[in-house]
N, C-alpha and C positions, 0 to 999 in steps of 0.2 A: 107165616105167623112169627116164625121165629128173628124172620128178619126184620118185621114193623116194630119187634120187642127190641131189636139191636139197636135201630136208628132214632129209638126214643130221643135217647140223652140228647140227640146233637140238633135238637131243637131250642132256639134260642129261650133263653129264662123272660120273662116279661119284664120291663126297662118300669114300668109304675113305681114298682114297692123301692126300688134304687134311686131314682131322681128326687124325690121328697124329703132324704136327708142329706143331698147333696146342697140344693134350694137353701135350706137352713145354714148350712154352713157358708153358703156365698154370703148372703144376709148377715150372719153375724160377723161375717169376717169386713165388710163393710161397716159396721156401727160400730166396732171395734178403732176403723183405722180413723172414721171421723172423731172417735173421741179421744184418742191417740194426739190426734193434731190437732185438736183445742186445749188438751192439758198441754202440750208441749208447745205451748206460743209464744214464745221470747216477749218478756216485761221489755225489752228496749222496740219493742214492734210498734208504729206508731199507733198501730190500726188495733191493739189489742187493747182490751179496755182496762181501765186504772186498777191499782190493787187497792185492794180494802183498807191499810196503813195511809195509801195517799189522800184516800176518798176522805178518811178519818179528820185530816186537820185543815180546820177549820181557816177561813182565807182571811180575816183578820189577822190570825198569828200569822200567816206566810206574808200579810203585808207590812207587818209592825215588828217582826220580828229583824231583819236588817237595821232600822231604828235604834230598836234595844243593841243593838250589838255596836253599833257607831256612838251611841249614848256612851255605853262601855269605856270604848276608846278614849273618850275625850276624857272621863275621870280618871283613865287611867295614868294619862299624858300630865293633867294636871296632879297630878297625886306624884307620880314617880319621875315626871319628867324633869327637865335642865332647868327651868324657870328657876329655881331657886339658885342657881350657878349665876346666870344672868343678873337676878335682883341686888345679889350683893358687889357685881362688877359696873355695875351701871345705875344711876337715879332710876325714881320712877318716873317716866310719861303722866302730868298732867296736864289738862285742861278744864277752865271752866269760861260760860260764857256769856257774857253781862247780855239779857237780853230787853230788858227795859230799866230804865230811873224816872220814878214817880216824885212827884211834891204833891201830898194830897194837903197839907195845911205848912202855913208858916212854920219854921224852925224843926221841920219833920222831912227826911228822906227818906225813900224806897229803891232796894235794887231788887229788882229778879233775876236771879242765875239759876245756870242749867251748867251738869255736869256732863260735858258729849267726850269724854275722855274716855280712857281705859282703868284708869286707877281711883280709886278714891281720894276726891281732894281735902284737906283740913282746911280753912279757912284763919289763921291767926290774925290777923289786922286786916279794919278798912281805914284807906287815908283818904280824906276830900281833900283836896286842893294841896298833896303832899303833907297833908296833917294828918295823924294817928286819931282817930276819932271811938269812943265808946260805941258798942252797935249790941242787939240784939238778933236771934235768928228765930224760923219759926219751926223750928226742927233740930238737930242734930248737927254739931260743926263741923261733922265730916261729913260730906256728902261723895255718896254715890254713882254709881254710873246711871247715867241718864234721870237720877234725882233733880228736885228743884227745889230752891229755897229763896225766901224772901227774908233780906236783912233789911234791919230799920235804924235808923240813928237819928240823934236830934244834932241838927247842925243850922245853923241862922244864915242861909242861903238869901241871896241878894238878887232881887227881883230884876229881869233882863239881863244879869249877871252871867257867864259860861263859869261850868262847872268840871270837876276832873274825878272822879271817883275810882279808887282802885284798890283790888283786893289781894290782899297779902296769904300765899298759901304759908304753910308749917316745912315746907322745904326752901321756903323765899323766893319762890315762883310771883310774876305778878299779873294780872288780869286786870284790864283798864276799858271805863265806859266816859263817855261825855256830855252832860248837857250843854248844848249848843246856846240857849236862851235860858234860861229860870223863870219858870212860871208857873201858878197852881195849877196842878193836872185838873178836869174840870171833874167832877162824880157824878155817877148816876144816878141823878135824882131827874126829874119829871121838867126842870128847867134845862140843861143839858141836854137831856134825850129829846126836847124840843126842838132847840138849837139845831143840833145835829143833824134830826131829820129834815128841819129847813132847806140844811144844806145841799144835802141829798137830794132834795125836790127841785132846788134850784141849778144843780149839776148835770143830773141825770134824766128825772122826771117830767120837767119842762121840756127839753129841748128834743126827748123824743117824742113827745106828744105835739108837739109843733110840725117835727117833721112828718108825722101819719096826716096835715092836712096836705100831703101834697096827691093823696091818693084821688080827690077829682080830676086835679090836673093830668096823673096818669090815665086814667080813663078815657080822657078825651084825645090822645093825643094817637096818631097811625103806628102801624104794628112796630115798624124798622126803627123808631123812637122810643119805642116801648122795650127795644131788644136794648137800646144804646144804656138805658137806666138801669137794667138788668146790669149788663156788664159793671156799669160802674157801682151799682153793691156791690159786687167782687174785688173791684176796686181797694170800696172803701172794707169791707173785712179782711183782705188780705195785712192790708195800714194794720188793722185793728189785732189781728193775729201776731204779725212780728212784733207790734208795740207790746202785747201782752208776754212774749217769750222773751224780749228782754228783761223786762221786770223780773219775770221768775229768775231769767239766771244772776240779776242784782243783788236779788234778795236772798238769793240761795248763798251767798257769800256770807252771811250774815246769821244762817243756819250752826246750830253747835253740831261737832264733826261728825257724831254718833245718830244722830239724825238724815245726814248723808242728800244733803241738800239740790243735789243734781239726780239723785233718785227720783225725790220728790217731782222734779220736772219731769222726768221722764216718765214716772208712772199718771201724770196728770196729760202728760201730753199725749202719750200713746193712752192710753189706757178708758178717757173720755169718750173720742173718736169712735173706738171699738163698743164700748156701752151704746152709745146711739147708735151706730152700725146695728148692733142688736137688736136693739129696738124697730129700727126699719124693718129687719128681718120680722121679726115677730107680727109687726103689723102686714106683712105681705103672707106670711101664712097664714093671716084672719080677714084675707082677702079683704085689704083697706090699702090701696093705692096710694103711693107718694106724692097725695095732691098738690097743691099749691098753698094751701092752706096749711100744710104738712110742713112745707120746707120755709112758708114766713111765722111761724110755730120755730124752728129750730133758728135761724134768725134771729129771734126775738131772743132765746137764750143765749145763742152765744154773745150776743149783745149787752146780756144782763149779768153774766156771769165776767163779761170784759169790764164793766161799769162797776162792780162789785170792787173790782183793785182798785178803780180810781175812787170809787168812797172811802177806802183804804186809806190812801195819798191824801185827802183832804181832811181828814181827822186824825190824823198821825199829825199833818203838819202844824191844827190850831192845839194839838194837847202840846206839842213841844213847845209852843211858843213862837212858833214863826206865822204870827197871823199873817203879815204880807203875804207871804207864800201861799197861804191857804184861802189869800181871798182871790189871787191869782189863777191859782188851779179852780176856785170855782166858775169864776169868769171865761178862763180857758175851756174847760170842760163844756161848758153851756153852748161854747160857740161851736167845740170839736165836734159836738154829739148832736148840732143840730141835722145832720143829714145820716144818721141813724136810723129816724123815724123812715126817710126816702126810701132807705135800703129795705126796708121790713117789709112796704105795700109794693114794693115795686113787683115783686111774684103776684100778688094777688090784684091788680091792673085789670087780666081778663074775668076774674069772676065777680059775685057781687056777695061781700062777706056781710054779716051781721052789724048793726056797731058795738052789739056787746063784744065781740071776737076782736074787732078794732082796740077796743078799750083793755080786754085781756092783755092782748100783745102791747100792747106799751106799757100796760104796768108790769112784763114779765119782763121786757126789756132796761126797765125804769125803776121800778122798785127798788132792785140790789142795790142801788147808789146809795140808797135811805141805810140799809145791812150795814153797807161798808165802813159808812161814816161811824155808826155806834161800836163798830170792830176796834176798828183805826181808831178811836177815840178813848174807850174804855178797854179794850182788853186786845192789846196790840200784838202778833207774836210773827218773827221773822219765819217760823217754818209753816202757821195758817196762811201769812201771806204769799208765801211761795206757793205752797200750794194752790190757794185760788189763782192765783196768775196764770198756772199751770193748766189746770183744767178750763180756765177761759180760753187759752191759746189752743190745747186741743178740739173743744167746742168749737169756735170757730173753723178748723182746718173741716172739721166735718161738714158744718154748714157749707164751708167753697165746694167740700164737692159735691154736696146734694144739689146746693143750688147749681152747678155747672153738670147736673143730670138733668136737671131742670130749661136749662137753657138750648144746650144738646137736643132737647124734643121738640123745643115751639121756637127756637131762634131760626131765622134764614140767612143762609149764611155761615154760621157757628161764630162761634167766638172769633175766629181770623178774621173777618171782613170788617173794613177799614172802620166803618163804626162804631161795630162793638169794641175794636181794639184799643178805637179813641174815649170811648166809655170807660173801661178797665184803667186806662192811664191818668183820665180824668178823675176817677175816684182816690186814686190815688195822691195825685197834686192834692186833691182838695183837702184830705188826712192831712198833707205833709204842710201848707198852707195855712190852717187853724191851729195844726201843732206848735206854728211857731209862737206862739202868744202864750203857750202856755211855756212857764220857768225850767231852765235845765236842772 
C-alpha cells in the first residue's frame, strides 16, 4: 500500500486543461502578426490601397491644376520679364492685312483689315492712289491682335480704273491693297443673289447632272469596262484633289499671319479624311456595310465641297471686276465638271438606285457651286477660302481610298492590270485636258 501511495505522483498530469490555453495563444499570436502586417504596409507599395489625403482630391484639381501653375508663369514672365528691355531697344513688330476693297456706290470706298500681328496697330492715314484721303473707322483706330476693322472714305474712283490703297500706321509702317478693275461691288439684294446662283447652276449644277446620264450607259456595258470607269473616277479625283490643295496653299498666302494659314490646310486636310473615317466606323459598328451607294454618297461630297472653291473663283472674279475671267471660269468649269457626274454613278453601275438617290447626289455634288458663288461674291475672306479648299482636298483623299476599297473587292485584276491602269491615266488627261480652257 505504501508503495501504490509512493508511485502516485509519477503519474502523468492530463495534457486537456494545458493545451486550451496554449490553442489561444497560437490564435492570437496569428491575428496579431496579420494585423501587424497590414498596419505596417509601405504607402510606396503599389498594391497597398490609397490613403485617405490622396482619395480626398478631387481629379479636376489634379487635372487643372498644372494649367494654373503654367497660367502663373506666363503672367509672371510678362509682368517681370525682359520685354520691357527689348521694347525700348527695338520698334515694335506690326502687321495688318488688307483683306478685301469694296465699291458698294459711286464716290464710296471700303477696306477690310485684320490685325494677324503681335502688336497693336494705330492706323494714321489711308492714301488712294499716293493721296492722303479723309476716312472713317467702325471701331477704335488702334486695332488689336486679331481685331477687324472696316474703314470707309469717299473717294471718286474711276470705273474700269486700277486702284492702289494703302494704310499708314502711327509708326510709318505701310500696308498696301489693290483693286485690279473698279467696279461697283454688286449687294445682296434678290437681283444679285439670282445672278449668282445662275451662275452656280450653270458651272457646277448642270454639268454634273449631265454627267449622272451616263449611268445607262454604264449598265449595259461588260464587267472589265465597268472596272476601266471605276479607275478613271480615281483618275479624275485625284486631278480634282491636288487642284484643290493647291488652291488652299495659294490662298493660304493671303492668310493674316496670326491666323497661320498652313494650319488651316493642314487641319482641313488631315482632319476631314479622319471625320469621315469615323463615320465609316460608326456605320460599321451599326452593322451598315460600305455599300456602293455609301462610297457614290462620299463622291458626291468630295465633289461638292471641290465645286464649292470653284464658286468661290467665280464670284470673286465678277465682284472684282474681271467679268472676262469670270465668264471664262464659268464656261471652263462647265466643260471640267462634266465628267464629275461619270465619276459619281460609276460605283453604283452594278445595283439599281432610286432616281430620287440619283437626284440627291448631284445636287450634293452640285449645289455647293450655287454656296460658293454668293461666298465669293458677297462676303469673300482669304482664311474661309482656304479653308474650304482645304477640307475639299481632304474629302476627296478619303473618297480615293474608299473608293479604292471599293474597287479592291469587285475589280479583277486590281488596279495594276493594263486597263484599269489605262482608266486612272485617262481620268487624268481628261482633268488636265479641260483644265486647259479654263484661265491661269
Amino acid at each position: 500500500m505504501s508503495d501504490s501511495v509512493r508511485s502516485a505522483p509519477a503519474t502523468p498530469p492530463t495534457s486537456a486543461p494545458a493545451a486550451a490555453p496554449d490553442t489561444a495563444k497560437v490564435t492570437r499570436s496569428r491575428g496579431d502578426a496579420e494585423e501587424h502586417l497590414r498596419g505596417s504596409a509601405s504607402p510606396r507599395d503599389p498594391l497597398a490601397a490609397p490613403s485617405e489625403d490622396r482619395a480626398a482630391i478631387p481629379t479636376w484639381v489634379k487635372g487643372l491644376a498644372p494649367l494654373a501653375l503654367l497660367a502663373g508663369l506666363v503672367v509672371v514672365f510678362f509682368r517681370f520679364g525682359p520685354i520691357g528691355v527689348f521694347r525700348q531697344a527695338f520698334p515694335p513688330v506690326e502687321e495688318l492685312t488688307i483683306e478685301r476693297i469694296t465699291l458698294p456706290e459711286p464716290g464710296l470706298l471700303e477696306v477690310r483689315v485684320v490685325n494677324g500681328g503681335p502688336e497693336p496697330v494705330t492706323v494714321a492715314q489711308v492714301l488712294v492712289d499716293e493721296a492722303a484721303w479723309q476716312h472713317t473707322l467702325d471701331g477704335d483706330r488702334t486695332i488689336g491682335r486679331l481685331e477687324r476693322r472696316t474703314i470707309r472714305l469717299r473717294y471718286p474712283w474711276v470705273e474700269g480704273e486700277p486702284h492702289e490703297v494703302t494704310l499708314v500706321s502711327r509708326t510709318g509702317l505701310t500696308f498696301s491693297g489693290a483693286i485690279e478693275v473698279a467696279t461697283r461691288t454688286p449687294a445682296a439684294n434678290a437681283r444679285y443673289l439670282t445672278t449668282f446662283a445662275l451662275l452656280g447652276v450653270y458651272a457646277g449644277v448642270i454639268p454634273v447632272f449631265l454627267g449622272l446620264l451616263w449611268f445607262p450607259f454604264l449598265r449595259s456595258i461588260p464587267r472589265r469596262w465597268l472596272d476601266f470607269f471605276l479607275s478613271l473616277t480615281m483618275g479624275l479625283l485625284v486631278f480634282l484633289g491636288v487642284d484643290a490643295l493647291a488652291e488652299a496653299l495659294e490662298t493660304s498666302a493671303l492668310v493674316a499671319g496670326a491666323f497661320q494659314g498652313l494650319a488651316l490646310v493642314l487641319l482641313g486636310l488631315l482632319g476631314t479624311p479622319l471625320a469621315l473615317a469615323a463615320v465609316g466606323e460608326w456605320r460599321a459598328v451599326r452593322r451598315r456595310a460600305r455599300s456602293a451607294l455609301y462610297v457614290a454618297g462620299l463622291i458626291a461630297l468630295g465633289i461638292g465641297l471641290h465645286n464649292l472653291g470653284e464658286g468661290l473663283a467665280i464670284g470673286t472674279a465678277y465682284t472684282s471686276g474681271e467679268i472676262a475671267l469670270g465668264t471664262f471660269l464659268v464656261v471652263g468649269f462647265l466643260l471640267h465638271n462634266s465628267t464629275e457626274g461619270l465619276g459619281i454613278v460609276a460605283p453604283l453601275a452594278v445595283e439599281r438606285p432610286r432616281l430620287r438617290q440619283l437626284v440627291l447626289l448631284g445636287a450634293v455634288a452640285g449645289v455647293p457651286t450655287v454656296f460658293g458663288t454668293w461666298i465669293g461674291a458677297f462676303g469673300y475672306s482669304p482664311l474661309w477660302t482656304t479653308l474650304f479648299f482645304a477640307i475639299g482636298a481632304g474629302a476627296i483623299a478619303q473618297v480615293v481610298y474608299e473608293l479604292w476599297r471599293l474597287f479592291g473587292r469587285t475589280a479583277t485584276g486590281g488596279l495594276a492590270a493594263p486597263l484599269n491602269v489605262a482608266g486612272l491615266l485617262m481620268g487624268l488627261l481628261l482633268m488636265y485636258l479641260t483644265g486647259l480652257i479654263l484661265p491661269a
